[in-house]
C-alpha positions in Angstrom: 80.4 107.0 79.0 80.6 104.9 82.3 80.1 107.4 85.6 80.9 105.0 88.4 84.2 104.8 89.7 83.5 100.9 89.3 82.8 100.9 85.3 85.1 103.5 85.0 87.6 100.6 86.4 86.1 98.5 84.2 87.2 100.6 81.2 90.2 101.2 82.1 91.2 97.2 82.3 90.5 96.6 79.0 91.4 99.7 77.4 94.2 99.4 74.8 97.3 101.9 74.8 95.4 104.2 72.6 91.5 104.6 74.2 94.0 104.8 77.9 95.4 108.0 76.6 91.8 109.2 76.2 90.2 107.6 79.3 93.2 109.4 81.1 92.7 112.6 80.0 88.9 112.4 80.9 89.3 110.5 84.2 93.0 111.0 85.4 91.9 114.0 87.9 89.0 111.9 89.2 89.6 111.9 93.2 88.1 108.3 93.9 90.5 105.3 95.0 89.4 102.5 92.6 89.3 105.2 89.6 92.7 106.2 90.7 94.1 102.4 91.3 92.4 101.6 88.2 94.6 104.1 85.9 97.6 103.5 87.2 97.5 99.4 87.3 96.2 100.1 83.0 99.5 102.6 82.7 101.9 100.4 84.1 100.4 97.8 82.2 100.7 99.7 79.2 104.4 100.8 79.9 105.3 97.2 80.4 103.8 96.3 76.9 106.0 99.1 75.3 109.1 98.1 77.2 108.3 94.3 75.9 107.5 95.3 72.5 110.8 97.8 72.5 113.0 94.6 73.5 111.5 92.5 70.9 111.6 94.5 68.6 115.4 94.4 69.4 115.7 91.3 68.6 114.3 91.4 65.4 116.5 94.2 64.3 119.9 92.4 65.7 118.9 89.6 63.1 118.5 91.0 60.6 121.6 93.5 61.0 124.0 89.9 61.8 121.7 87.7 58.9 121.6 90.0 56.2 117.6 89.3 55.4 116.6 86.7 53.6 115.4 83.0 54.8 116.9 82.7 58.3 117.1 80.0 60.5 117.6 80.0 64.4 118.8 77.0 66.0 119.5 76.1 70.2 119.5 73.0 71.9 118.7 71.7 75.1 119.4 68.9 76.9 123.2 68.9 76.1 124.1 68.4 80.1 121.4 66.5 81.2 122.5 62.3 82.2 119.3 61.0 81.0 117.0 61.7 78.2 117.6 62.9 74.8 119.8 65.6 73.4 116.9 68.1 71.5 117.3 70.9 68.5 115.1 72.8 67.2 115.0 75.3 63.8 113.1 78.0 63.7 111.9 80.5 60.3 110.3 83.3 61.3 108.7 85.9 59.4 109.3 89.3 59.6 106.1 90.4 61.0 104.3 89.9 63.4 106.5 89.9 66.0 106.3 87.4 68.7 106.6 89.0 72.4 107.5 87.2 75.0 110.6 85.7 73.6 113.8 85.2 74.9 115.9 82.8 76.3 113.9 80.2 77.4 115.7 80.1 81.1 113.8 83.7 81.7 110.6 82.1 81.4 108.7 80.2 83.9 106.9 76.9 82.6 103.9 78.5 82.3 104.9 81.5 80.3 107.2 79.3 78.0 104.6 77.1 77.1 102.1 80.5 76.0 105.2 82.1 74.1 106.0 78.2 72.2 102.1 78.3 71.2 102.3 81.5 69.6 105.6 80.9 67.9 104.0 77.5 66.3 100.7 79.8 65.3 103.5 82.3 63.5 106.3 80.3 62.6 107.7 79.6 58.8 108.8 76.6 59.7 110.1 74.5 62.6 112.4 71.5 62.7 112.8 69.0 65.6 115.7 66.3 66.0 116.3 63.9 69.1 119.2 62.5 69.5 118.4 59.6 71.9 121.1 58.0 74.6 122.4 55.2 73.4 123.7 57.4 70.0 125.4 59.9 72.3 126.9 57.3 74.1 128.2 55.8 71.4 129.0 59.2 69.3 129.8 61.8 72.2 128.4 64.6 73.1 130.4 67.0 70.0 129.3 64.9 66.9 125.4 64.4 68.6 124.9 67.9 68.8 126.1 68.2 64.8 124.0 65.1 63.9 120.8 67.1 65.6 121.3 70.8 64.4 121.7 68.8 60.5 118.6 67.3 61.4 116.6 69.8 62.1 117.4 72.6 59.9 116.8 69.1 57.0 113.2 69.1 59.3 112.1 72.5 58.7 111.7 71.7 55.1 113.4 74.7 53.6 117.2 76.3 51.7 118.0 79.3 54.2 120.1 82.2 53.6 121.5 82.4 56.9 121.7 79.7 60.1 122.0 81.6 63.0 123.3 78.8 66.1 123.4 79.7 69.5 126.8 79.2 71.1 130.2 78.7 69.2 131.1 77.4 66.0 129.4 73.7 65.5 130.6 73.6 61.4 127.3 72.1 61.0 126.0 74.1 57.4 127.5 76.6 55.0 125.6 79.0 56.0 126.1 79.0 59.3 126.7 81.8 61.6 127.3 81.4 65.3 126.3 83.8 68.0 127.2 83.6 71.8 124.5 83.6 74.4 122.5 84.2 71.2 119.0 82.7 72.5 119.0 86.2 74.2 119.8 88.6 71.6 118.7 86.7 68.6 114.5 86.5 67.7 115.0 83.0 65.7 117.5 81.4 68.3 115.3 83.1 70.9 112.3 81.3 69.5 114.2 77.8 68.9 115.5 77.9 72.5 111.8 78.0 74.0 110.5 75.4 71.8 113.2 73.0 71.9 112.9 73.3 76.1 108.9 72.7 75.9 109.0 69.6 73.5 111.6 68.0 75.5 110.1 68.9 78.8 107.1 67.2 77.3 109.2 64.1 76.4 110.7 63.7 79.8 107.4 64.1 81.7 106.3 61.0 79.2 109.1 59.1 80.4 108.1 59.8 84.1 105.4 58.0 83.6 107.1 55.2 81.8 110.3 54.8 84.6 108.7 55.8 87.7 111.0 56.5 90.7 113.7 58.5 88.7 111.7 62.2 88.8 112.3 63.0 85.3 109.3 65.3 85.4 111.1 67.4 88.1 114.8 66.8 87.0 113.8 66.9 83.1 116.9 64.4 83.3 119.1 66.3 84.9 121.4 65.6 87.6 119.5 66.8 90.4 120.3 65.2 94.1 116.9 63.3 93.9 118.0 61.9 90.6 121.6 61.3 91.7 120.1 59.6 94.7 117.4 56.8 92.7 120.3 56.4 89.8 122.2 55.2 92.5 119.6 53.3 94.4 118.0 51.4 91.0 120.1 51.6 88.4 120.2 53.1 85.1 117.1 53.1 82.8 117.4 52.7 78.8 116.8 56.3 78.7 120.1 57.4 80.7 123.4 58.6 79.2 125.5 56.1 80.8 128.9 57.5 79.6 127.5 60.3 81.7 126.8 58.4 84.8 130.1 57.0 85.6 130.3 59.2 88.9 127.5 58.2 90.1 127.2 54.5 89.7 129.3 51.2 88.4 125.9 49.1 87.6 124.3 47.3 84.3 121.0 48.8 83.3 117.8 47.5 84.7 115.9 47.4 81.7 
């Protein structure tokens, strides 16, 4: 065993929960600083795991108790109040084990830790489903029937027959199986899981169409009516990409491309 306070620090950084119980009871009386520092930064570390596996774990258990087992599906959207870019769903089948930490609803997360949490829901997932439901369609559609034209499509994506649709938000009458749960991306593992990878792949999209209509800021905005976009929408016109039965307070002008 390590005698130096420093590869006694060492140990205790990558201990997991159950070699910290015995590193503690060997080293938790040790007088020196970094020994000291060392053990608590690997016990709060470890506390913080439990607490994140405790509320998952949550999650997991509220599904099932409002899905009655079987094949679920979670579904949330984003994008629904944004001006330009598309409206996005996504499906999600999970399996029962493992469980997938770090989800929640995808507003909790930064970038960073959404885009770590989507990766290991695609490693775990069932199945996922993806629908876009681009502009000109919700222009011509409205907002209501959009958002029922891209939960059908994808749950139809994911490839499977569920038992149970679990949607995020109120009633949408989109499948038979459907149950609705408010704010449900934060008590609900699938929806959860949906909400975080529906944001990243349309974050993803609007950073592609960034590039493609420079001047607009839709890798900031993601589309959304933020001053700076407000400000070029009203400066250059709309794009083929904006919601123009959405931009009626902002500008009377044809579309530039």
């Amino acid at each position: 065993m390590p005698t130096s306070a420093k590869d006694i620090a060492a140990r205790f950084a990558i201990a997991t929960p159950d070699e910290l119980d015995a590193l503690l009871e060997r080293y938790g009386d040790d007088p020196r600083k970094q020994v000291q520092v060392a053990a608590a930064r690997a016990v709060k570390a470890r506390d913080a795991l439990m607490a994140e596996q405790h509320r998952v774990d949550a999650l997991y258990s509220y599904q099932e108790e409002v899905s009655g087992g079987g094949i679920v599906i979670g579904v949330d959207e984003v994008g629904r109040g944004a001006v330009a870019g598309p409206l996005t769903v996504c499906a999600i089948c999970l399996p029962a084990q493992p469980h997938v930490l770090g989800i929640n609803d995808s507003k909790q997360l930064t970038p960073k830790r959404r885009e770590e949490v989507a990766a290991d829901i695609r490693e775990h997932a069932d199945a996922i489903g993806i629908c876009h439901i681009p502009p000109e369609t919700i222009d011509r559609v409205g907002m209501a029937r959009a958002l029922r034209m891209a939960m059908a499509g994808a749950i139809e994506d994911t490839g499977i027959e569920p038992d149970c649709v679990l949607i995020d938000g109120n009633p949408v009458h989109v499948h038979p199986k459907e149950t609705c749960i408010v704010k449900g991306d934060a008590r609900c593992a699938s929806i959860a899981a949906a909400s975080i990878v529906a944001k990243v792949t349309r974050d993803a999209l609007m950073d592609e169409l960034d590039a493609v209509y420079p001047g607009y800021g839709f890798a900031a905005s993601k589309g959304y009516a933020s001053k700076e976009h407000i400000d070029a929408i009203r400066s250059h016109g709309l794009t083929p990409v904006h919601r123009a039965s959405f931009c009626g307070n902002f500008i009377e002008a044809p579309r530039l491309f």
